[in-house]
C-alpha positions, 0 to 999 in steps of 0.5 A: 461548753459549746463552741458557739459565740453569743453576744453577751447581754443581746437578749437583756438589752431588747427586753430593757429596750422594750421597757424603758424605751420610751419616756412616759408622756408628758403632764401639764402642770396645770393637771398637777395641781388640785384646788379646793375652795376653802371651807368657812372658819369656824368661829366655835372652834377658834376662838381664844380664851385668854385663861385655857392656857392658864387651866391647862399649863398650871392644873 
């Protein structure tokens, strides 16, 4: 071993000084959230039939 005194960690702590240094900029809440206009119901696809049940459970 050499006689020479290192600082232990010097080099790891300027590469992680480097990279996580600075805080990531900040977001407006209003750019998180997304909107879309709700689409029309169908009424085909949602309408009820009071024996489906009845054909589906008991078949």
């Amino acid at each position: 071993m050499t006689g020479e005194k290192q600082e232990p960690g010097r080099a790891e702590a300027a590469v992680r000084r480097a990279r996580f240094g600075a805080l990531p900029e900040r977001i407006r809440l209003e750019d998180t959230v997304e909107e879309r206009p709700a689409t029309v119901p169908d009424p085909a696809r949602d309408a009820y039939n009071a024996d489906e049940w009845l054909v589906r459970t008991c078949l």
